[in-house]
N, C-alpha and C positions, 0 to 999 in steps of 0.2 A: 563548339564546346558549351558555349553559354547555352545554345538553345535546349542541348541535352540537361543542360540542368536545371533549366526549370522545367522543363518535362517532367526531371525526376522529383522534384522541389513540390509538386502539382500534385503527383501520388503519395509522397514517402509518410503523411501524415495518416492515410488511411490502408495503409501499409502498416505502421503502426495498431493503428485501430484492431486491423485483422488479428495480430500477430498476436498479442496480449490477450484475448480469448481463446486459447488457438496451438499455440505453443508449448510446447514441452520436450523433454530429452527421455524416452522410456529407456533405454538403453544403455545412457552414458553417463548416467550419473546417481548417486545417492539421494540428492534432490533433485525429482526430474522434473517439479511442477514451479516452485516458486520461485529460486533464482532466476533460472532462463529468462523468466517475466521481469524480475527485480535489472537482468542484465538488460533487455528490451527496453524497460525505461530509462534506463539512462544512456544508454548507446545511442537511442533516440534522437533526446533531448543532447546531446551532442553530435551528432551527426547531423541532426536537425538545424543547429547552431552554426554550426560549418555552412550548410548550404545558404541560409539565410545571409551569412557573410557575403561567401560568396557575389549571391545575388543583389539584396537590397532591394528596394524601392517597393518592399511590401508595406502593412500598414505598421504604423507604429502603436504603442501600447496603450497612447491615452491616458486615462484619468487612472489606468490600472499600473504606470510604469511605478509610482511611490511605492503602493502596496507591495508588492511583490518584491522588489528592492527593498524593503524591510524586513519584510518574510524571510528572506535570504540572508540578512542582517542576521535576526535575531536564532534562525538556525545556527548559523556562525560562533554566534555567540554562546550560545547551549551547548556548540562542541570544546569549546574552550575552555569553559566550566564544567565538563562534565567529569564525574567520577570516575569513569574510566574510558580514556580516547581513544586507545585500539577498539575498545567495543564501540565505541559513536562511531570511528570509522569506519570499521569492516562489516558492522551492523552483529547480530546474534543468527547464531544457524539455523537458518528456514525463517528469517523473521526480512532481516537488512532492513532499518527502516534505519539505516545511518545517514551518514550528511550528504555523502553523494547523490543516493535516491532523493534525500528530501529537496536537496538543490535541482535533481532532475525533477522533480515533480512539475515543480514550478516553471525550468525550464520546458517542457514539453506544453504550457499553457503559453510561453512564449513565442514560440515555434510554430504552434498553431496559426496564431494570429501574424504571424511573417510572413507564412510560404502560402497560407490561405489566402488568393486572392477572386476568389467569386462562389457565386452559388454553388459551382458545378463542382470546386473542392470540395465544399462544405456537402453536398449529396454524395460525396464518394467517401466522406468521413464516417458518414451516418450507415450508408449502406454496410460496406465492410466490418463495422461494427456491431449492426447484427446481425448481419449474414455469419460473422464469428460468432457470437452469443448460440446463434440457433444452431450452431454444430454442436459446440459444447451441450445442448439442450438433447441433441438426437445422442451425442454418446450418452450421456447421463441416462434418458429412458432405456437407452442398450444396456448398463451396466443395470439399472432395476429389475428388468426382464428377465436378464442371466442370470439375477439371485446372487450378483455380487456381494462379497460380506463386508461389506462396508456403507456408507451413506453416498448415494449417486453422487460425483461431483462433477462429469465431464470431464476429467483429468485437468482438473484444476489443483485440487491437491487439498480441498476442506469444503466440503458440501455449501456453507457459507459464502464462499467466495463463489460459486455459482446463481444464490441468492440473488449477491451483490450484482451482479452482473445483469440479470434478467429485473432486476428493480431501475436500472439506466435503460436497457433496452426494450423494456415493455414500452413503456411511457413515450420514448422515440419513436416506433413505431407506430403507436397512437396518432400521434400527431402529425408525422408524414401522412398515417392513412386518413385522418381527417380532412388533410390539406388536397388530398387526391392528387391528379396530375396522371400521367402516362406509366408508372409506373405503385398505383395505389391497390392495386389487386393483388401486387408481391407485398406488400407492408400489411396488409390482413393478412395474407397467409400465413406470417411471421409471427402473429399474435398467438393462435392456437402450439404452435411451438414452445416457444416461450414459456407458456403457462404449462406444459406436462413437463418440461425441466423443473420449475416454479413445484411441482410437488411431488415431483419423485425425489426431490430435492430438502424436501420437509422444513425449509427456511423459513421461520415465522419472520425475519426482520427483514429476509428480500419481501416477502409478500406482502408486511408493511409498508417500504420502501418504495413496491411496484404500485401501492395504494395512492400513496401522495403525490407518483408522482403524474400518475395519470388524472388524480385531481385536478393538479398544475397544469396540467393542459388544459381543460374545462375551463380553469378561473383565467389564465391567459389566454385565452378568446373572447373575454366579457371586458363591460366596460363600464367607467363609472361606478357607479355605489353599487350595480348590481354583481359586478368582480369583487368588492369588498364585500358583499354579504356574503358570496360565495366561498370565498377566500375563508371568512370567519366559518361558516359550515361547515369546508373540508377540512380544519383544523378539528373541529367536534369531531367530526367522525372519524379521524387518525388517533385522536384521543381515545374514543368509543371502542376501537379496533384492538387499543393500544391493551386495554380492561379488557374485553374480551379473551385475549390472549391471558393475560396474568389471573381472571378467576376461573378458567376454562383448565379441561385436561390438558390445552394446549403447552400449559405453564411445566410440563415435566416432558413433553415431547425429545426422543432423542440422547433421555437419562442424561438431558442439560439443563436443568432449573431456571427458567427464566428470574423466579424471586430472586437467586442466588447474588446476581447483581446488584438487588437491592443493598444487598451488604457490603461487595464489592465498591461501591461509589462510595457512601463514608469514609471507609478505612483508605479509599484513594486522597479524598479530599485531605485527609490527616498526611501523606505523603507530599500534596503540594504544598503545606504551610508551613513544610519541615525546609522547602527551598521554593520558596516563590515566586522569585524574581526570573533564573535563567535555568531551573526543573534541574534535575539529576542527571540529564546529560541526553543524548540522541538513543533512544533504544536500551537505554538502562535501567527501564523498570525492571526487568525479571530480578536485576541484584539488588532492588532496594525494596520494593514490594511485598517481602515477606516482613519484613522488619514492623510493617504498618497495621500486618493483618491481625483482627481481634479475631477470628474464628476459623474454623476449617471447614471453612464452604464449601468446600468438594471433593470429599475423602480422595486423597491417592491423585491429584494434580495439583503441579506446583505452578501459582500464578507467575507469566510474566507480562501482566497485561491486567490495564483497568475494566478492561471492555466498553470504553464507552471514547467514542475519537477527543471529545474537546477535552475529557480529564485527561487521556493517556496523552496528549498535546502536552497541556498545563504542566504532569507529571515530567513532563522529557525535555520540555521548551521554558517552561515558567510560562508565568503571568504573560513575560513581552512577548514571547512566541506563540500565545495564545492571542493577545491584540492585535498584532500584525497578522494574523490569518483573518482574525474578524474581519480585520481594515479589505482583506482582498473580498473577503464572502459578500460584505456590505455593500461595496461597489461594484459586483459585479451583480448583485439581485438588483440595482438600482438601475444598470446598465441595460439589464436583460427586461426589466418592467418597462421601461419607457422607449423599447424598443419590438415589445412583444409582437405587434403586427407586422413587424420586419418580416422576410421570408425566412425561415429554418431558426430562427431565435425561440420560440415557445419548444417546439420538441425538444432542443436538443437542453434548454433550460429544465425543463421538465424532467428530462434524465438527471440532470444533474441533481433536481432534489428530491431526486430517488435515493440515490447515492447517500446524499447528507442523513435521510433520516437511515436509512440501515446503517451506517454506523456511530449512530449516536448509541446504538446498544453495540458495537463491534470495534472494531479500531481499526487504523491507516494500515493498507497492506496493499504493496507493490502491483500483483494484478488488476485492484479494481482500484484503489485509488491513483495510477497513471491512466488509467479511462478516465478517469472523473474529469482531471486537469486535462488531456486532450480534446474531452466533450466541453470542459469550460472554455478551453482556448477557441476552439472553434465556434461557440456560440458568440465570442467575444468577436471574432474576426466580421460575423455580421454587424453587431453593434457599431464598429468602428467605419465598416465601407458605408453603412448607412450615414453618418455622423463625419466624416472627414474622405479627403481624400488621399491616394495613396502619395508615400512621402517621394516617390520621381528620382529625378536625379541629385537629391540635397545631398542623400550618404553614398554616391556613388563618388563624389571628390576624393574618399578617402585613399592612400594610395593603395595601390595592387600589390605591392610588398604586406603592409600590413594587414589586408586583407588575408591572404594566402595566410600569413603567420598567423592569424586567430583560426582560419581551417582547421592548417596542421595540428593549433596545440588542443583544439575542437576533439580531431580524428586522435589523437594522443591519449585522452581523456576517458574516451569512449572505450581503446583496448586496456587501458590500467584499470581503469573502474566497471567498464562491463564487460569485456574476455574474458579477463586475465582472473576473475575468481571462478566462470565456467571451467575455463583450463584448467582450475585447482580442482574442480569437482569431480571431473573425468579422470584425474589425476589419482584423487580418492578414490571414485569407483572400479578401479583398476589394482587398485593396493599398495599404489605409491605415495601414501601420505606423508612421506618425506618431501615430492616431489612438490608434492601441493602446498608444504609449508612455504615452498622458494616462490611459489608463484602468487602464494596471497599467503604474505606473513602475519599478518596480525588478525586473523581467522583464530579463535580458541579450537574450534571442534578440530581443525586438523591436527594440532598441537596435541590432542588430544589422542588422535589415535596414534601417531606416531610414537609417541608415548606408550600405547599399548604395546605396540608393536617390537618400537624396544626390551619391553619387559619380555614378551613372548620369546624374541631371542636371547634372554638370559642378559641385559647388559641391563641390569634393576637399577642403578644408581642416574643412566646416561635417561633411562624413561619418566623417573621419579623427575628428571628434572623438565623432559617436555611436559608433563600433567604441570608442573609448576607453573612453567607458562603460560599453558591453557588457560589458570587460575590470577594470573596477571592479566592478560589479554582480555577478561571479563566473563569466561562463562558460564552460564546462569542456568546453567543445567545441577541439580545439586549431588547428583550422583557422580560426577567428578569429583566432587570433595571429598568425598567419601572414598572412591578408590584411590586419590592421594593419600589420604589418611591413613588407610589398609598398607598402604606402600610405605608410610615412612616408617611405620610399625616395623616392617619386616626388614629396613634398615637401620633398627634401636632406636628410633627418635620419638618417642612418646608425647614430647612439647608439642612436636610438629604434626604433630599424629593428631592431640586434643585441637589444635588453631583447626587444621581442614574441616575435622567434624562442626566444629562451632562456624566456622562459616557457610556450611553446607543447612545449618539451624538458622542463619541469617540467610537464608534465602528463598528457605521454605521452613518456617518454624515448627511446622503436624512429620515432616520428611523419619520415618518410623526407623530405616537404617542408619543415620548419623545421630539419632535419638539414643539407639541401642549400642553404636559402637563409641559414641563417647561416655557415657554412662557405664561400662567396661572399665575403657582405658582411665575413668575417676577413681573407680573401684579394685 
C-alpha cells in the first residue's frame, strides 16, 4: 500500500497541474468553467494534504513555513471580520475566492513541496502544465476560426484567464527549451502555440505577463552586476510595454478601457482606509465597492472587483493580509534568486512572475492563481532539496492512528468544500435549486433561484422569503435587490420595498433599475 502511494503522491501534483487548464463541466452545470477549477484547488490541496500525511519524509517548508502560517493567519482573520461570512465562506457565484480556496491556495504550495521529491516530479509538473495550457491554446484558435461570438478562451470561461495562463507557460517553456536536454524540441514546439492562443486571445495583460516573464529567464541566467543591469532593463521595458499599451489603440481593445483602471485604483484605495487593518471580509468587494465608487466607469457593469490583485488583497484581507503575502512573495524571490542555477528553479520562477505581473491589473481567480501556488510550490521544492535534506524518519514517529485521522479529516474536507458545491451546481442545472440549497447552503445565487422558482409556483410570500436570504447570504449581484423590491411591493410592503432598492444603489450606485424603482416607490 505504501508503495502505491507514493507512486500516486509522485503524480498527483502534475495531475493537478493538467487538470486546472483542462477542466470543465459543459454539460452539468450552469458554471461549467470556474468552480470545477475553484473545486480542483482545494480537493487538491486536500487530497494533497492527506497523502503527504500519509507518507512523510518529504522536504519540509523552510524559511517559508512562518510566511504561509501567517497567510493563513491573517485570511482567518479577514473571515472573522468580514461583513458578511456566508459570503467569505461560500465565496460569490463564479468568483469563490472564499477562505477555503484561499487556504487551498496556500495549501496546494504546500503540497507541492512534500510530495515533490526530485527532478523528475518537478518535469512532470512543468510538462502537464503546458501540455494543458496548449490544449486550451488549440481550443481557443478552434473557437476564433469558427467565428465563435464570444472572445477565444479555451473554455476557461474569460478570455483573460487564458492570458494568465499562457503568461506562466510561455516563460516555462522558454526555459526548459533553453536548458535543452532530450526532450527540448517538444518545449519549442510548445512556444508557437502558446503565442496564437496569446492573440486570438487579445490579452494585453497575459502578453505583458508572458513579457516579463520570459525576461526573468534571460536575467536568471546572468550573473553579477550584469543580471542587475539586466534586471534594471527588463524593468524599462515592461514599463515601456506597459505606455505603449495605454497610449496606443491598444488602450480601448475588447470595449474594455485599459484607462478605466486608472480610476478604479483610487476609489479602491478610498475602500481600504475605510477598514485597513483586516479589509471587508474574504470576496466582499462586490458589496462594498460601489459605496466608494466616484464615477461610472463602465456604463452598464456593476464592479465587484478592484482589478488590480494587491488592492483587491488590501480590499478583502487589510493591511495584515496584505503583509503576510509579501512575507511569502519576499522569500520566496530570495529563495528562487540564490538558487537560480539549481536545475528547474529559473523556469518555473519565471512563470511565476508572469503570473504576478498579469494580475497586478487583474485579480486572484481560482484557475490561474492555484497554478501560480503550484508553480510556486514546486519551484520551492528545488530550492529546498538543493539547501537541506529530506526530513527521513523524524515525522514518521507520529502514530498511525493520528496519521490516518488527519487523512480522513483531509479527504472530509475535500468533499464539503470541493464536491459538495459541484453537486449543488448539477443540482441547479437540472432545476432543483431547492436541492442545491441542502447541499451548499450558504450559496446566495441558489437561494436565489429557489426563490424564483417559488414565486413561479405561486407561493409569493414562502420565495420573497428565499430572495431574502439570498440577500443575507451576501449577493452582490444588484439586480436581486431589485426583484426583492418588486416582490415586497406586490406583498404591500413599501418600507421593505424602498430598503432592497437602496441597497441594490449600495452596491452599484449608476444600477438605472433600482434608480427608477425607488424613485417611484418615493414618489
Amino acid at each position: 500500500m505504501r508503495h502505491f502511494l507514493e507512486r500516486l503522491a509522485g503524480y498527483f501534483p502534475a495531475v493537478v497541474a493538467l487538470a486546472l487548464p483542462t477542466a470543465f463541466l459543459p454539460t452539468f452545470a450552469t458554471d461549467a468553467f470556474i468552480l470545477p477549477r475553484a473545486a480542483i484547488v482545494i480537493a487538491g490541496a486536500c487530497l494533497g494534504a492527506g497523502l503527504a500525511v500519509l507518507l512523510q519524509g518529504g522536504q519540509n517548508l523552510g524559511s517559508m513555513r512562518w510566511p504561509l502560517a501567517t497567510s493563513a493567519l491573517a485570511a482567518l482573520l479577514a473571515f472573522l471580520f468580514s461583513i458578511s461570512w456566508p459570503l467569505s465562506l461560500a465565496g460569490s457565484y463564479t468568483r469563490y475566492e472564499s477562505l477555503p480556496v484561499r487556504i487551498a491556495y496556500l495549501g496546494l504550495f504546500a503540497v507541492s513541496v512534500w510530495l515533490i521529491r526530485d527532478r523528475r516530479g518537478r518535469d512532470l509538473v512543468s510538462a502537464a502544465f503546458v501540455l494543458g495550457t496548449a490544449v486550451a491554446c488549440v481550443e481557443a484558435v478552434h473557437q476564433w476560426s469558427s467565428q465563435a461570438p464570444y472572445r477565444p478562451d479555451g473554455n476557461l470561461g474569460n478570455a483573460n484567464l487564458l492570458g494568465a495562463l499562457i503568461a506562466m507557460a510561455a516563460p516555462l517553456a522558454l526555459g526548459r527549451a533553453i536548458q535543452g536536454g532530450q526532450y527540448a524540441v517538444a518545449w519549442w514546439m510548445a512556444l508557437p502555440v502558446l503565442l496564437a492562443g496569446l492573440l486570438v486571445s487579445t490579452s494585453r495583460s497575459g502578453g505583458l505577463g508572458m513579457l516579463a516573464g520570459c525576461l526573468v529567464v534571460l536575467v536568471f541566467a546572468l550573473r553579477g552586476r550584469v543580471a542587475v543591469a539586466a534586471g534594471l532593463a527588463s524593468a524599462a521595458a515592461i514599463g515601456l510595454a506597459l505606455l505603449f499599451i495605454l497610449l496606443s489603440p491598444l488602450r480601448l481593445l475588447n470595449e474594455d478601457p485599459g484607462p478605466a483602471r486608472l480610476h478604479l485604483w483610487p476609489d479602491g484605495l478610498h475602500m481600504i482606509a475605510a477598514r485597513p487593518l483586516t479589509g471587508w471580509g474574504l470576496d466582499t468587494t462586490g458589496l462594498a465597492y460601489g459605496h466608494f465608487l466616484s464615477g461610472d466607469w463602465s456604463p452598464g457593469v456593476t464592479f465587484d472587483r478592484i482589478h488590480s490583485g494587491p488592492l483587491d488583497l488590501a480590499a478583502t484581507q487589510g493591511l495584515i493580509g496584505l503583509a503576510a503575502l509579501s512575507w511569502v512573495l519576499i522569500t520566496f524571490v530570495r529563495g528562487a534568486w540564490t538558487s537560480r542555477f539549481v536545475a528547474r528553479v529559473a523556469p518555473l520562477a519565471a512563470a511565476c512572475a508572469g503570473y504576478t505581473v498579469w494580475v497586478a491589473f487583474n485579480f486572484d481567480w481560482a484557475p490561474v492563481t492555484g497554478v501560480f501556488w503550484l508553480l510556486a510550490g514546486t519551484a520551492w521544492s528545488a530550492v529546498r532539496e538543493a539547501h537541506s535534506a529530506p526530513r527521513g524518519d523524524r515525522q514518521a514517529r507520529a502514530p498511525a492512528w493520528w496519521r490516518s485521522s488527519l487523512a480522513v479529516t483531509a479527504v472530509a474536507a475535500a468533499v464539503v468544500f470541493g464536491t459538495m458545491p459541484v453537486l449543488a451546481e448539477t443540482w441547479l442545472w437540472h432545476g432543483r435549486s431547492d436541492l442545491a440549497t441542502v447541499v451548499d447552503p450558504f450559496q446566495a445565487q441558489y437561494h436565489w433561484s429557489w426563490g424564483q422558482t417559488l414565486i413561479v409556483r405561486g407561493r409569493l410570500a414562502q420565495g420573497v422569503d428565499e430572495l431574502r436570504r439570498a440577500a443575507d447570504y451576501g449577493e452582490t449581484a444588484p439586480a436581486l435587490y431589485v426583484e426583492l423590491g418588486d416582490r415586497e411591493r406586490e406583498l404591500g410592503r413599501p418600507a421593505n420595498a424602498r430598503a432592497a432598492y437602496r441597497r441594490a444603489l449600495f452596491i452599484d450606485p449608476y444600477y438605472g433599475p433600482a434608480k427608477e424603482r425607488l424613485a417611484a416607490t418615493v414618489a
